[in-house]
C-alpha positions as a printed Julia matrix, in Angstrom:
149×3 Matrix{Float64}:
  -0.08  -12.91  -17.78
  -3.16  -13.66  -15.87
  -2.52  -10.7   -13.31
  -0.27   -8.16  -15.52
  -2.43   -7.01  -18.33
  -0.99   -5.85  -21.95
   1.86   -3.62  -21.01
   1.72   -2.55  -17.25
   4.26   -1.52  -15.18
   3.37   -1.14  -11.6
   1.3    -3.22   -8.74
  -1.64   -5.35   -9.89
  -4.45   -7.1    -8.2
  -4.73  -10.65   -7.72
  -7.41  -12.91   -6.48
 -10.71  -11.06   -5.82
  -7.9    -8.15   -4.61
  -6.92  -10.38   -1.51
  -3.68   -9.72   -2.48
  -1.09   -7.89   -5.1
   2.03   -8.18   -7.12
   4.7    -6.24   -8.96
   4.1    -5.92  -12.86
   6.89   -4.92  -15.43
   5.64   -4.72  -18.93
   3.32   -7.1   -18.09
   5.18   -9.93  -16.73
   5.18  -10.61  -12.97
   7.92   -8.92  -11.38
   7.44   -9.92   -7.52
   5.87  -12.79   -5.75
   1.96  -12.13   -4.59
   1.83  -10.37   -1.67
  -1.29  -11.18    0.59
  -3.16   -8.37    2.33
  -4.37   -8.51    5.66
  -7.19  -10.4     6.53
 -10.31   -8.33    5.94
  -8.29   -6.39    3.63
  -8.18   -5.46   -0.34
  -5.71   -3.93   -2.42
  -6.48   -0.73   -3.97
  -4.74   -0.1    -7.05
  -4.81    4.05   -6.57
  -3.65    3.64   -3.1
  -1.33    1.52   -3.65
  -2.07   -0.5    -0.31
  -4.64   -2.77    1.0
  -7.87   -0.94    2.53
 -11.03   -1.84    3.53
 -13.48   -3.72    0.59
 -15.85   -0.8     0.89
 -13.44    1.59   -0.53
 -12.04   -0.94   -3.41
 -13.04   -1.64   -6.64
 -11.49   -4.58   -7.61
 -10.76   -4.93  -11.35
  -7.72   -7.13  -12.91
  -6.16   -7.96  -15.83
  -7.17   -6.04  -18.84
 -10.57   -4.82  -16.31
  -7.6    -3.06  -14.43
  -6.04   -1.12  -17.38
  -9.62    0.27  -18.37
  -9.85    1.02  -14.66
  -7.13    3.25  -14.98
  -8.04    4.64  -18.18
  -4.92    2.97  -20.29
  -7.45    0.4   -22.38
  -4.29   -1.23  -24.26
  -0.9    -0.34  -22.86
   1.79    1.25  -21.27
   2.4     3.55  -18.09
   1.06    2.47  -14.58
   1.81    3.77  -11.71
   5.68    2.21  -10.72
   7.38    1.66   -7.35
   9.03    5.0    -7.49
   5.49    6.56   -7.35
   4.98    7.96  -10.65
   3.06    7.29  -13.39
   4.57    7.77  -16.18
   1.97    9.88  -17.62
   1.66   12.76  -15.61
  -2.0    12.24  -15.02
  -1.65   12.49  -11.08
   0.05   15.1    -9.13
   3.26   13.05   -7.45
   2.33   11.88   -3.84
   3.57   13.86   -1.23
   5.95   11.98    1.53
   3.98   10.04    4.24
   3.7    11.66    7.17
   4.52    8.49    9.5
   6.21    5.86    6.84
   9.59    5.91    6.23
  10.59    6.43    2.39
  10.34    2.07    0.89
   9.2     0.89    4.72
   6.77   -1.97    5.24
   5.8    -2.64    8.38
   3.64   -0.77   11.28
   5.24    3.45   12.07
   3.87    4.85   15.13
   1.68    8.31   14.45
   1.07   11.28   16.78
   2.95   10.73   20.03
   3.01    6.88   19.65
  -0.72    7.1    20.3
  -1.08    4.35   17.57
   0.05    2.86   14.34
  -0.21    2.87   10.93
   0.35   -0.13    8.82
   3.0     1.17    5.86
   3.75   -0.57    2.66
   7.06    0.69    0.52
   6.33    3.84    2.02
   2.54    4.49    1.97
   0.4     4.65    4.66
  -2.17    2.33    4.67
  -4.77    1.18    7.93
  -4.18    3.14   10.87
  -5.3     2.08   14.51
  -5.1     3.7    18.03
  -3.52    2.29   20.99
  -5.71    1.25   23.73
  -5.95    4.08   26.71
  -3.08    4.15   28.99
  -0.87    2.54   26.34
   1.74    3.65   23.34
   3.5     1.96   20.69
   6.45    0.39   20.81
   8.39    0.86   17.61
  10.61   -2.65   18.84
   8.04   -4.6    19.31
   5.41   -3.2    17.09
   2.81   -3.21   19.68
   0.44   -1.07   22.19
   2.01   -1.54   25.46
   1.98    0.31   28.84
   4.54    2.17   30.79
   7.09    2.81   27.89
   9.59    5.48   28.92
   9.81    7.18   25.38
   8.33    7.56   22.25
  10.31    6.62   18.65
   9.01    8.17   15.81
  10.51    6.6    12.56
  10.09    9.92   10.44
């Protein structure tokens, strides 16, 4: 496949890294998933970032990016890799174990944008404000704060 090189397992690239899908032994797994405007996916992240701190390889570019030149191994939804290269990632702070969507961090004070799990962008709330877990925005006068870990 165009997108899921040789053998991978795990999330791969798409288009200039505007976007991503799931991989299974190298056949397309999930429907492309677009990242925010602005945004690119990083494959060792896991989530889309800012361009600055991507370097956006696919296809068989992406498995000598990761140092697997023919097969086998990436990193899978569960968050290992299969090879024991990488220490396991440590539970997000802020993102719910398989959330997507925005968590509120420190005191509601602002969000974080989480996808299956990981934390990706993060933004502060305007002064005076805090975010509302129900409406997933900044918004004044709310009477308590929801953490969702």
């Amino acid at each position: 496949d165009k997108w899921c090189p040789g053998e991978y397992t795990g999330k791969a690239p798409t288009n200039k890294c505007q976007g991503y899908l799931s991989c299974t032994d190298g056949k397309p797994s999930s429907a492309v998933q677009a990242c925010s405007s602005g945004t690119q996916f990083d494959v060792k992240s896991g989530t889309c970032t800012w361009p600055d701190s991507v370097t956006c390889r696919t296809g068989n570019e992406l498995l000598q990016q990761l140092g697997q030149g023919g097969g086998g191994g990436g990193k899978d939804d569960d968050g290992d890799d299969g090879g024991g290269k990488k220490k396991p990632e440590k539970p997000s702070k802020f993102c719910p174990e398989r959330y997507t969507g925005r968590a509120p961090t420190n005191k509601c004070g602002g969000y974080v944008q989480c996808n299956s799990g990981k934390e990706g962008l993060s933004a502060k709330c305007p002064p005076n404000t805090q975010f509302n877990t129900m409406t997933s925005l900044c918004e004044y006068d709310l009477d308590r704060c929801e953490m969702l870990v």
